[in-house]
Every structure is written in structure tokens, then in C-alpha cells.
TORSENU-864112 format. One record per residue (C-alpha): residue number from 1; residue in three letters; x, y, z. Coordinates in Angstrom, 3 decimals. Example, Ala and Ser with C-alpha at 12.3 -4.5 7.8 and 13.67 -1.06 7.14 Angstrom:
2
REC,1,ALA,12.300,-4.500,7.800
REC,2,SER,13.670,-1.060,7.140
***
This chain:
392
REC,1,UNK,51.097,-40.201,-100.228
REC,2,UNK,54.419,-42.174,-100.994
REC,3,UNK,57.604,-39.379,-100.756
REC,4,UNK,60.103,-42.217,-102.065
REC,5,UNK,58.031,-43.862,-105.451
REC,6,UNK,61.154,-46.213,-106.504
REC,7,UNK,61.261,-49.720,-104.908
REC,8,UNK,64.633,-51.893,-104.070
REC,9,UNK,65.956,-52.843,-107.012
REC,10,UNK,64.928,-49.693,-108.799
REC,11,UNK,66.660,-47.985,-106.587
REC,12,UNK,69.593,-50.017,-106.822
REC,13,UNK,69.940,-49.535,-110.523
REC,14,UNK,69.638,-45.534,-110.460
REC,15,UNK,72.392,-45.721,-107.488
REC,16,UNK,74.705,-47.586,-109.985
REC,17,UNK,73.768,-44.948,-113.076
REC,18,UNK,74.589,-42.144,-110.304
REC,19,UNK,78.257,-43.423,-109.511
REC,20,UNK,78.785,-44.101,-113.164
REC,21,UNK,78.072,-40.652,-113.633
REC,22,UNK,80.354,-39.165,-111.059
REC,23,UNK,83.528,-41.321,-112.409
REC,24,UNK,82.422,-40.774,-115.875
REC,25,UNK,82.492,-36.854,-114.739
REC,26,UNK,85.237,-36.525,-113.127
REC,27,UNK,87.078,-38.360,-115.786
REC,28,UNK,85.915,-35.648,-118.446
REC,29,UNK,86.940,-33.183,-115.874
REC,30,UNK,90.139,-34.608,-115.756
REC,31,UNK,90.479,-34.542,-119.462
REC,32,UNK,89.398,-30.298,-119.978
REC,33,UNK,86.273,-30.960,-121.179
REC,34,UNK,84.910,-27.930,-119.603
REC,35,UNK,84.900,-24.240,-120.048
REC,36,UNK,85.246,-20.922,-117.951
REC,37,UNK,83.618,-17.983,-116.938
REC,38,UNK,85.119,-15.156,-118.518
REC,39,UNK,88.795,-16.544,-118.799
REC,40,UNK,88.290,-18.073,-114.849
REC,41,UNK,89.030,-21.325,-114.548
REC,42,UNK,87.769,-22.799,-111.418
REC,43,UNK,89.835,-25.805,-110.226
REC,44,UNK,88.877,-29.260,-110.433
REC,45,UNK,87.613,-29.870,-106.627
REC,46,UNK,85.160,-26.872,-107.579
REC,47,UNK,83.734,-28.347,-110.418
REC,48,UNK,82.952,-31.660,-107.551
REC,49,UNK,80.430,-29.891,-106.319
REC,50,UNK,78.083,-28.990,-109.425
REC,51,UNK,78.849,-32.330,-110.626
REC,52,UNK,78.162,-34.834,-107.026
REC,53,UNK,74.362,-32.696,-107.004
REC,54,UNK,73.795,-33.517,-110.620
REC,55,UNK,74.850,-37.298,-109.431
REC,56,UNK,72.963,-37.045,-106.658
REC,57,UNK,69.830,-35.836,-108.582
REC,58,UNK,70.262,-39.072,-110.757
REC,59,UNK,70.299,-40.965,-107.606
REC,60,UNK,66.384,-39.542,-106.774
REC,61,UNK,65.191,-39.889,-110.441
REC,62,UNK,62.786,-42.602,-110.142
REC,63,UNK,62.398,-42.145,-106.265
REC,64,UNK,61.881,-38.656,-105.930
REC,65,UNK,61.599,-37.648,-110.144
REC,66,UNK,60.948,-34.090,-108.854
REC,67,UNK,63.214,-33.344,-106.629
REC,68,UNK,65.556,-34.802,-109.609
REC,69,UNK,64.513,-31.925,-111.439
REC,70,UNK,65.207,-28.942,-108.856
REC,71,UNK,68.132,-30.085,-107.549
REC,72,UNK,69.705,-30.895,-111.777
REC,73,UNK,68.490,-27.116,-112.474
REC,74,UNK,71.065,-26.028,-109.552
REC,75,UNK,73.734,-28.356,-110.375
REC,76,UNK,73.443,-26.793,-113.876
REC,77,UNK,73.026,-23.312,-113.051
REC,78,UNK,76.217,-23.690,-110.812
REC,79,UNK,78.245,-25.926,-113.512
REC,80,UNK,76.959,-22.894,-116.296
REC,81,UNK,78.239,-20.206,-113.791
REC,82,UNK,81.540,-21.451,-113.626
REC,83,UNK,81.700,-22.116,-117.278
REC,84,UNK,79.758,-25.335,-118.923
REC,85,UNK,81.396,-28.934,-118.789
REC,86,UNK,80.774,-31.631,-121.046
REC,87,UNK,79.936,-33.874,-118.055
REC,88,UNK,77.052,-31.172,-116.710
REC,89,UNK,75.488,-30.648,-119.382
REC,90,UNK,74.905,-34.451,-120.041
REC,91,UNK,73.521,-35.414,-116.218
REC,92,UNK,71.429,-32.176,-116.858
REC,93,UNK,70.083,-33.691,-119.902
REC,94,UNK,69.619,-37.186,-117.965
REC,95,UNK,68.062,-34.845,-115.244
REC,96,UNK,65.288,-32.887,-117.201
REC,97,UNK,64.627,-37.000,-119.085
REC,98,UNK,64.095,-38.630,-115.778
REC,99,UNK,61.190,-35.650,-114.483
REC,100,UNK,59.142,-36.122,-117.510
REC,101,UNK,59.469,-39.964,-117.783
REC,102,UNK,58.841,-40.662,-113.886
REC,103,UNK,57.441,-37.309,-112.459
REC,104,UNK,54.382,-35.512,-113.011
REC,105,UNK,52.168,-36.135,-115.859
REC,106,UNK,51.903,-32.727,-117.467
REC,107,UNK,55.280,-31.611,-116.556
REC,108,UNK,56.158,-31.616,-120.311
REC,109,UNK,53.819,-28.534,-121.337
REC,110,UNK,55.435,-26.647,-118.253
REC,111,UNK,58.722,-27.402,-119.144
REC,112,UNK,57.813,-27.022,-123.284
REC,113,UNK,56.194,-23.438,-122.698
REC,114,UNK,58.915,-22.204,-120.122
REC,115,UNK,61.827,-23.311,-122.836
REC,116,UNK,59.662,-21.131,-125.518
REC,117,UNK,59.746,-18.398,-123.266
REC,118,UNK,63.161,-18.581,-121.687
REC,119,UNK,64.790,-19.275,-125.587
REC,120,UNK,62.559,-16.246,-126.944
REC,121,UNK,63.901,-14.098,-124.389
REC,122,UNK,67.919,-14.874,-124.252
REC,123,UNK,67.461,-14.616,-128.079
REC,124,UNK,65.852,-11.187,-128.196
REC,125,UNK,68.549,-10.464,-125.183
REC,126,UNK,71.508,-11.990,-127.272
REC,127,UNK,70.704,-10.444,-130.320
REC,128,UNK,70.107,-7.040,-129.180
REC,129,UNK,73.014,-7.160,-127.279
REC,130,UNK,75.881,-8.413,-129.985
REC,131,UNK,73.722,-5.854,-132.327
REC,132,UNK,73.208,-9.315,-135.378
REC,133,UNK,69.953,-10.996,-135.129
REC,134,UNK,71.445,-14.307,-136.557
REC,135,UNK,73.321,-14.202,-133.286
REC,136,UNK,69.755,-14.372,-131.365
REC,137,UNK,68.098,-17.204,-133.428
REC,138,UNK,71.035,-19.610,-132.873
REC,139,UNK,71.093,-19.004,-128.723
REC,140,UNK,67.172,-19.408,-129.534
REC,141,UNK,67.696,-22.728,-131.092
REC,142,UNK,69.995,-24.221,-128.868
REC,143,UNK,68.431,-23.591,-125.911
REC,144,UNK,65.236,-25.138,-127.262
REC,145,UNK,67.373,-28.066,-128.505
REC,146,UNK,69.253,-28.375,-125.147
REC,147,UNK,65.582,-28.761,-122.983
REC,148,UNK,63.503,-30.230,-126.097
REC,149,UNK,65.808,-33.236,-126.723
REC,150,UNK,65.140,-34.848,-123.221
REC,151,UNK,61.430,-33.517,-122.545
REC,152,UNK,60.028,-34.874,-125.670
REC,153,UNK,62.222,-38.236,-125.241
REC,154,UNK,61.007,-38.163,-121.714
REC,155,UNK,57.612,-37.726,-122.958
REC,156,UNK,58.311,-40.841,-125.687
REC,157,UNK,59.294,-43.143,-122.836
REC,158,UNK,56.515,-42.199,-120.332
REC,159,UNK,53.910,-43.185,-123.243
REC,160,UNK,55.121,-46.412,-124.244
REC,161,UNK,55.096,-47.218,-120.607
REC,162,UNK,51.368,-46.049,-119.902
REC,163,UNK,50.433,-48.275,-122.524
REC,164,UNK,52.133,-50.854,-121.674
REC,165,UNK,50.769,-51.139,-118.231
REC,166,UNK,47.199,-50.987,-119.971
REC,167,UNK,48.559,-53.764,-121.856
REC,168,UNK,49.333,-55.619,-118.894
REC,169,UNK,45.992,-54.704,-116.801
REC,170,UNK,43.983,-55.674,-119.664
REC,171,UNK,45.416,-59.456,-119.932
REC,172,UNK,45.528,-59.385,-115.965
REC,173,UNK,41.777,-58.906,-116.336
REC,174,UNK,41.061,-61.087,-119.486
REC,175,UNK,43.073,-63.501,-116.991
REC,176,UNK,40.470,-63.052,-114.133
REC,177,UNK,37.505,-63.126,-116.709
REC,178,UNK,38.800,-66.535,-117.690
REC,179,UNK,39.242,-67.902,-114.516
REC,180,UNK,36.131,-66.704,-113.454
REC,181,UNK,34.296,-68.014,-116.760
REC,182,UNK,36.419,-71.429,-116.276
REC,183,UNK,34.744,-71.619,-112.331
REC,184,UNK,31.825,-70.948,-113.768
REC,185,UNK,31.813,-73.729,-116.407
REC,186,UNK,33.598,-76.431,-113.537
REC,187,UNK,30.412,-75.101,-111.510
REC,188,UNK,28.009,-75.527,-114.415
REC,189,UNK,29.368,-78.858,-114.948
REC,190,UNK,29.316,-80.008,-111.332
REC,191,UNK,25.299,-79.121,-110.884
REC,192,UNK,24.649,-81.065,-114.048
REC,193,UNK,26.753,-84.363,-113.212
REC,194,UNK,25.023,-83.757,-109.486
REC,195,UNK,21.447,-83.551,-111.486
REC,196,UNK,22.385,-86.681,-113.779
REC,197,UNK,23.554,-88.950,-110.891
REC,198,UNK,20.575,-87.923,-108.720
REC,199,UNK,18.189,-88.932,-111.583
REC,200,UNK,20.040,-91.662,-112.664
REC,201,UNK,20.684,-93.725,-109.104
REC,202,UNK,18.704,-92.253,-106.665
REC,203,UNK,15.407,-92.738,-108.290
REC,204,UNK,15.957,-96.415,-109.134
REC,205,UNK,17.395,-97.354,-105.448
REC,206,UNK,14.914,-94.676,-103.701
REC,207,UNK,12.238,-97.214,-105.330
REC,208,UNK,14.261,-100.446,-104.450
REC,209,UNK,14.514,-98.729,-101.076
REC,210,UNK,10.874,-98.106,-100.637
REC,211,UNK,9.802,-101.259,-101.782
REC,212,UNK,12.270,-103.510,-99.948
REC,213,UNK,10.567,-101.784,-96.560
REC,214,UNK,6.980,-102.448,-97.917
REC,215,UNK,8.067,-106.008,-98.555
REC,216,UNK,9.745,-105.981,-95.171
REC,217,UNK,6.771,-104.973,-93.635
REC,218,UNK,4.593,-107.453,-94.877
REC,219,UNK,5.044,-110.861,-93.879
REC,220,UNK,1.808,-112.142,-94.733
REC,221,UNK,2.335,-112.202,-98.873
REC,222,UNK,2.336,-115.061,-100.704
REC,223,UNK,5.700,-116.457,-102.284
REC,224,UNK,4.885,-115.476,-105.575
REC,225,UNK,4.268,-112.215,-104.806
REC,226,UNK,7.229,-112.008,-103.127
REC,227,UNK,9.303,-113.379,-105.919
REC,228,UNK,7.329,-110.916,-108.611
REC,229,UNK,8.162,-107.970,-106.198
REC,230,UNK,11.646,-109.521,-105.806
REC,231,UNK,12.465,-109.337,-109.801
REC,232,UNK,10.975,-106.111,-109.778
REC,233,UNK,13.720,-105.258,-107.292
REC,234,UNK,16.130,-106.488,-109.058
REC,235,UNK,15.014,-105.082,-112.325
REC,236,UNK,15.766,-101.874,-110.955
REC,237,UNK,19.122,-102.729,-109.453
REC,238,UNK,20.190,-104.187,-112.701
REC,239,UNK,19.036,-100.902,-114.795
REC,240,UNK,20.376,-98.893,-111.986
REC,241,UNK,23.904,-99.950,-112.115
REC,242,UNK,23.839,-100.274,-116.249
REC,243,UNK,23.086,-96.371,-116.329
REC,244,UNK,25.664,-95.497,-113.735
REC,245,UNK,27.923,-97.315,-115.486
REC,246,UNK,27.304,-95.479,-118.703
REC,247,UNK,27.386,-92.039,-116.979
REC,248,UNK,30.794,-93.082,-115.837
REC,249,UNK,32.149,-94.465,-119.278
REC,250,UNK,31.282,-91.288,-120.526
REC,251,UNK,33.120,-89.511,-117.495
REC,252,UNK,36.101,-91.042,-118.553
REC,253,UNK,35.933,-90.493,-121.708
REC,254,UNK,38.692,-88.554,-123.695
REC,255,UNK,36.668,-87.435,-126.821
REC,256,UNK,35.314,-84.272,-126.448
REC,257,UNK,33.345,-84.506,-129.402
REC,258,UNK,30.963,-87.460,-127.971
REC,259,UNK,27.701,-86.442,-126.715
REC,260,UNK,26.039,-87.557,-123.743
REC,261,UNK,23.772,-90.383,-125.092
REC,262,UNK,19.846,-89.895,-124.673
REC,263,UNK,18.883,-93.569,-123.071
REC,264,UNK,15.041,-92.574,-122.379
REC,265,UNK,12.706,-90.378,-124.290
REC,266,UNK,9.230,-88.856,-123.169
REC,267,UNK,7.652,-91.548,-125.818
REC,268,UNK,8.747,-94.160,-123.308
REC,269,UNK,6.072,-93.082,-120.297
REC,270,UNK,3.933,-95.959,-121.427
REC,271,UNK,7.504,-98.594,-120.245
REC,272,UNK,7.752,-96.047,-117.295
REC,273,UNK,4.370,-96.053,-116.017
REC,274,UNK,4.475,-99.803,-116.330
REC,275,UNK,7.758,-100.328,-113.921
REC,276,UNK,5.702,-98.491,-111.093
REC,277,UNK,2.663,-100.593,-111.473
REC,278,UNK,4.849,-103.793,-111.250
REC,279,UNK,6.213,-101.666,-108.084
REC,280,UNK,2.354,-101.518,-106.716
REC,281,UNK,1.754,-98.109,-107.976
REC,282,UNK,-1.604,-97.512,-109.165
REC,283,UNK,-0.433,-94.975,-112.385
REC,284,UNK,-2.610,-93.715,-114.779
REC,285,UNK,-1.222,-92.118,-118.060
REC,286,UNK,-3.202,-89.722,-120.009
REC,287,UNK,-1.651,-88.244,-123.259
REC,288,UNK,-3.119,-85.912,-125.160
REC,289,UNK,-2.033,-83.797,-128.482
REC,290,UNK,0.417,-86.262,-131.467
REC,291,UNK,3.309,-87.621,-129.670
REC,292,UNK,6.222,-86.749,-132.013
REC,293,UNK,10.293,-86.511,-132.249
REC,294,UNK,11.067,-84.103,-129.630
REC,295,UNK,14.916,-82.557,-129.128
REC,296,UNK,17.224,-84.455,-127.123
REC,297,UNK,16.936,-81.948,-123.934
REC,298,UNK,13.369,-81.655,-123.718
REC,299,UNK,13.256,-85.579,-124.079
REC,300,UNK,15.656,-86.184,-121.996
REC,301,UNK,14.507,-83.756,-119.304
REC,302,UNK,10.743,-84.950,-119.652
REC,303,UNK,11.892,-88.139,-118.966
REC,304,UNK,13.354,-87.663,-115.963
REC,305,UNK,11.081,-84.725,-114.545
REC,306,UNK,8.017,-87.902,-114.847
REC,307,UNK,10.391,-90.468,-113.698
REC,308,UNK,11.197,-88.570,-110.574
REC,309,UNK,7.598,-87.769,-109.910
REC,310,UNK,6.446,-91.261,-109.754
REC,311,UNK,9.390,-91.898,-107.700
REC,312,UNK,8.351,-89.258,-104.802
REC,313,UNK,4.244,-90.101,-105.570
REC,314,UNK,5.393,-93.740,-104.179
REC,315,UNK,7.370,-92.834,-101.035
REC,316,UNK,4.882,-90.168,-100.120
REC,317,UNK,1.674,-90.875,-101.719
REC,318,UNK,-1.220,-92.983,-101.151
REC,319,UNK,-0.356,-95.447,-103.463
REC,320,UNK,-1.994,-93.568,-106.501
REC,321,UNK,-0.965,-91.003,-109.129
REC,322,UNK,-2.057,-89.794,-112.483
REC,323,UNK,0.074,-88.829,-115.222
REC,324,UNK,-0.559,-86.436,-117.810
REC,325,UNK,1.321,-85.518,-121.352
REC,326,UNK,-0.150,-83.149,-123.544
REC,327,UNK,1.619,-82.178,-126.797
REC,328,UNK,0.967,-79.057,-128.251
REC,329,UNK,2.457,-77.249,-131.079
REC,330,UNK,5.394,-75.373,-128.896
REC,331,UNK,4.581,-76.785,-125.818
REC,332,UNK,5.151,-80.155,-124.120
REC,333,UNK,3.181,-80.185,-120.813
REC,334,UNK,3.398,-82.867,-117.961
REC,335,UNK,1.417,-82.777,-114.852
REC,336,UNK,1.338,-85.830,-112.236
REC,337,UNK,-1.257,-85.598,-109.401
REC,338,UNK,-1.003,-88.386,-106.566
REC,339,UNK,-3.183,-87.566,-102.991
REC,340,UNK,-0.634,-87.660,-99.900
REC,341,UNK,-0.561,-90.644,-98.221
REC,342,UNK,1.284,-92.497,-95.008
REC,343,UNK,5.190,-91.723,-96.011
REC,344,UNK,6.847,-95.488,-96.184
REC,345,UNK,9.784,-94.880,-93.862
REC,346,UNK,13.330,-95.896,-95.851
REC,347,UNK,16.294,-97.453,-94.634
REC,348,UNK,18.295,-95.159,-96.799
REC,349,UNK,17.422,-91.723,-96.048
REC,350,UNK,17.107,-89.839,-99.516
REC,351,UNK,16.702,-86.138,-99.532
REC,352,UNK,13.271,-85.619,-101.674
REC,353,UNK,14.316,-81.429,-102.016
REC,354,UNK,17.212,-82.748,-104.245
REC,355,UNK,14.821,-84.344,-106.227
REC,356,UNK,12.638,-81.112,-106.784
REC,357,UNK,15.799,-78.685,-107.240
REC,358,UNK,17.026,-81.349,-109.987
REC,359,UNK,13.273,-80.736,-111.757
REC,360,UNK,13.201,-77.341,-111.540
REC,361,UNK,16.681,-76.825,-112.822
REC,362,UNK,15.945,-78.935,-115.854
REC,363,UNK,12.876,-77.038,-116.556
REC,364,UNK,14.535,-73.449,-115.965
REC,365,UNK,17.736,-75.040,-118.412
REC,366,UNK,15.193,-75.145,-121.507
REC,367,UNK,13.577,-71.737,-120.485
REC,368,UNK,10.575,-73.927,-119.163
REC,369,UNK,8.310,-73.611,-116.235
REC,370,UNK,8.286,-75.806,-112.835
REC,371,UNK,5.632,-75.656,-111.019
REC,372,UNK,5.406,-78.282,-107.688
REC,373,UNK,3.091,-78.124,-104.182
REC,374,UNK,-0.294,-78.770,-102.748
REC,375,UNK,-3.212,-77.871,-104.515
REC,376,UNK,-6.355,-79.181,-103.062
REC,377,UNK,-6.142,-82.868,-102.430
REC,378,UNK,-3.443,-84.031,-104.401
REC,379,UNK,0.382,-83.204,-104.234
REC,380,UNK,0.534,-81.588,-108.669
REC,381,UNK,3.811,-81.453,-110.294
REC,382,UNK,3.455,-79.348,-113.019
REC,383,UNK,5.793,-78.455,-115.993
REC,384,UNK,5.907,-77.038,-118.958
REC,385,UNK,8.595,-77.359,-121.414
REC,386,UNK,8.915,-75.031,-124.784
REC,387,UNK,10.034,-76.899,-128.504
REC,388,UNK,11.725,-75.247,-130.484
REC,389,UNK,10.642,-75.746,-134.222
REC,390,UNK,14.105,-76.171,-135.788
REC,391,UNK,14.413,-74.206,-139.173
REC,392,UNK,16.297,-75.554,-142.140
***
């Protein structure tokens, strides 16, 4: 438990308040503006003493608020004994304000129900004792107005300052909750651009990859087929580069309002499935249910979820995969089965895992299903993707 609750420059300030108190004080000392105790007039280096403990209780009024208190009750009780000054009865007053405002939290009702008590009592006392009850309800009154004056502005002070250190703790933590919802979106934003690149370069130079090393690897071929493999090649180069460069345009891009264009839909399988047979993949495509207008995400993500499918059925497959699309009502399905095969080794190492985290993110973005692994004798990719009838 901290003894002294005031730091530096707090305490700084309350040691300047305390020495302007003492001159102040001893300047109204200087001046008469005190009384005496029953025609006794106590000299002025008496009157030091009530008045340094009062200064020194202003010193400890943020520091030590309730020691402020006990030691401005004896300062008082000593400056009252030898008859009241002006200057003591304002420090007290400072005094009784600094123990509600800094010291403990329900020192007000204390304070409140022992000034009741104390002002019903010297009033009763008073009032008997000069024999006019008038006499008894004014000593009542002032005392209350001598201790209610500070304790209730004490009180005033102490609750503007509660609530404005909620004020500050609650923008300290809509603060955090921003930063942490801005990290979150920079995050967010990161995976996807990581997801788009991924689909949108490593699947076209994973297959230029793969079948540069089959071409490598086969010096027997004919020069036409080496040519028709060669455009292929470059086919995909030339795509390649065209859809990094539009993913970078877009990068730069200072409108927020523009959209990230869709460049491929699920409708275009058929052109997909046809770039992987020119590759030497034997694909079939089966599609089932009315092809239709799908949303721009499930299209999008379709697209690419088939796309990198074929991709991995080429570097690890046997040369083979089937490709199925069935629309339903809700429901856009996708499966692609290819048998395992002898893996073509690549001269650029490509992580396939990235490949299946990127298809099960896009999935698990449109509340979707992902579903990838062994199942008998072929290597199934299997997705499901929900559409969302859109109402008008």
C-alpha cells in the first residue's frame, strides 16, 4: 500500500499552496484578523504554531489526504482555543476540502453525520446555556455551514473527477479496441492479398514449372510438339504476368470505392479444363444441374478452388483427373478426383499446403465446406459452396 499517494509535480504544487498559506497567514495575523479567548490575546509567534500545522496539513493534502485531515482538526482546535483567526479558519476549510476530494471515499457521510451531531449538540448546549433558543439554532447553523461548505464541495470535485477518469479509461479502451480491430483488418487484408497472389502466380508458373521439367525430360519429342508445348508455356507466362499486373494496379490504387474486378467465373471451366489438356492433362468435366449467374465470391472462389486443383492433379497425379460441377438450387458443388501418380520434380520448389490453406480459406470465407485427402484410389477435392438467393 502507497503511504505518500501524490507524485512530483503534485507535490510540488500543494508545497507552493502551503507557503502561500503561511505568508497569506501571517499577513492576516499581522493585520488583527483574529480573536481571543476570553479577553487573552496570545501574541503573534503563538498564533505560528496553529497556523505552520494547518500549512503543513496543506502540504500532505494530496499525499497523505488523511493525515491532512487530523493534523487541520488540531491546528483548528488550537487556533479556536486561543481565539479564532481569519487565516485558521480558512486552511481549516481548505483542510476538511482536500480529505473528501483526495482521501477516503465515504469520508463525506462520516464527516456529514458527525457535523449533525456535533451542531445538534453545541446548539442544545448553547441554547440552554444563554437561556434563548434562537441563540442555539444559529451556533447550530454555523457550525453545519462551517464543515458543510467544504465536505459537499469536496464531494463535488471528487465526482467530476471519478467520471472523468471513466471518461478517459473508456476512450483508452475504445483506443485499444480500434487498434486491435485495425490489426485485425491489416491481418485480414494480408491473408487475402497472400490467397490472391498464390492463386494468381503460383498456379500459372507451378504449371510452366512442371511442364518445362517434363519437356526437359524428354528429348525424344518431335519439334512440333515441342513448339505446341512451348506456346502453351508461354500462354501461361503471358496470362500470368497480365493478372499480376492487374492485382497490382489495383494495389495502387487510390479509390476506395473500386472493387476488385472478377477476371474468371465458374462458367469458364470448359476454357480451364482446356489449358490443362493443351498442358497434357487428361481432364474430364462433368456438369450437372443449370449453370447460371452466380455472386462474384462464389464465382470467383470456384474458379480458383478448380483452377488450383488441376494445378496440384498435374504435379502429383498420374496424368488424369476428373472434374465435377453440380448446380443445385443453394448449392454449388465441385469435386476433382485424379489417382496419385510419380510427382514431376520442379525446379522451383512450390509449397502445395499453401495451395490447400488458400482453398479451404475461400470455402470457410462464404460459410462453405472444404473437404481434401485420399479416399480410395484417387486424391478428391471436394467443396461445397452455399448461394445466396438475393431478395429484392
Amino acid at each position: 500500500m502507497r503511504l505518500w499517494k501524490a507524485d512530483a509535480r503534485q507535490t510540488r504544487i500543494d508545497a507552493g499552496y502551503a507557503l502561500g498559506a503561511l505568508l497569506g497567514g501571517v499577513v492576516l495575523a499581522l493585520l488583527g484578523a483574529y480573536g481571543s479567548n476570553n479577553g487573552v490575546i496570545y501574541p503573534l509567534e503563538w498564533r505560528l504554531l496553529p497556523l505552520g500545522l494547518g500549512a503543513l496539513a496543506i502540504l500532505l493534502r494530496r499525499g497523505m489526504p488523511m493525515v491532512t485531515l487530523y493534523v487541520g482538526f488540531v491546528a483548528f482546535a488550537i487556533d479556536a482555543w486561543m481565539g479564532l483567526s481569519a487565516a485558521g479558519f480558512l486552511i481549516f476549510e481548505d483542510n476538511v476540502y482536500s480529505a473528501v476530494a483526495y482521501g477516503w471515499r465515504r469520508l463525506h457521510w462520516w464527516l456529514g453525520g458527525l457535523t449533525l451531531t456535533g451542531g445538534v449538540a453545541a446548539g442544545l448546549w448553547f441554547g440552554t446555556w444563554a437561556g434563548e433558543p434562537r441563540w442555539g439554532i444559529l451556533l447550530f447553523l454555523i457550525v453545519v455551514g462551517i464543515m458543510a461548505t467544504p465536505v459537499l464541495t469536496g464531494l463535488l470535485v471528487r465526482m467530476y473527477r471519478d467520471r472523468a477518469d471513466i471518461a478517459r479509461e473508456h476512450a483508452a479502451q475504445v483506443a485499444r479496441l480500434s487498434e486491435m480491430d485495425r490489426r485485425g483488418a491489416v491481418n485480414a487484408e494480408r491473408t487475402r492479398m497472400a490467397r490472391e497472389l498464390h492463386d494468381l502466380v503460383a498456379n500459372q508458373f507451378s504449371a510452366i514449372a512442371v511442364q518445362s521439367a517434363a519437356l526437359l525430360s524428354r528429348p525424344d519429342l518431335d519439334a512440333a510438339t515441342s513448339r505446341r508445348v512451348l506456346d502453351t508455356i508461354r500462354d501461361n507466362s503471358v496470362q500470368g504476368l497480365s493478372e499480376l499486373r492487374n492485382m497490382i494496379e489495383l494495389l495502387r490504387s487510390d479509390d476506395e470505392t473500386v472493387d476488385e474486378p472478377v477476371s474468371h467465373r465458374l462458367s469458364e471451366a470448359d476454357r480451364l479444363v482446356g489449358r490443362h489438356r493443351d498442358l497434357g492433362l487428361d481432364v474430364e468435366l462433368l456438369v450437372t444441374g443449370e449453370p447460371r449467374e452466380l455472386p462474384a465470391a462464389v464465382d470467383l472462389a470456384g474458379y480458383r478452388i478448380m483452377q488450383e486443383s488441376l494445378v496440384n492433379a498435374g504435379k502429383y497425379g498420374d496424368g488424369s483427373a476428373v472434374v465435377r460441377v453440380d448446380y443445385a438450387p443453394r448449392l454449388v458443388t465441385i469435386t476433382v478426383d485424379s489417382p496419385p501418380g510419380v510427382v514431376v520434380e520442379e525446379p522451383i520448389g512450390v509449397n502445395a499446403r499453401a495451395g490447400l490453406v488458400g482453398m479451404r480459406e475461400r470455402a470457410q470465407l462464404l460459410g462453405g465446406t472444404f473437404r481434401a485427402g485420399r479416399e480410395e484410389s484417387v486424391w478428391r477435392v471436394h467443396v461445397e459452396l452455399p448461394v445466396m438467393e438475393e431478395t429484392t
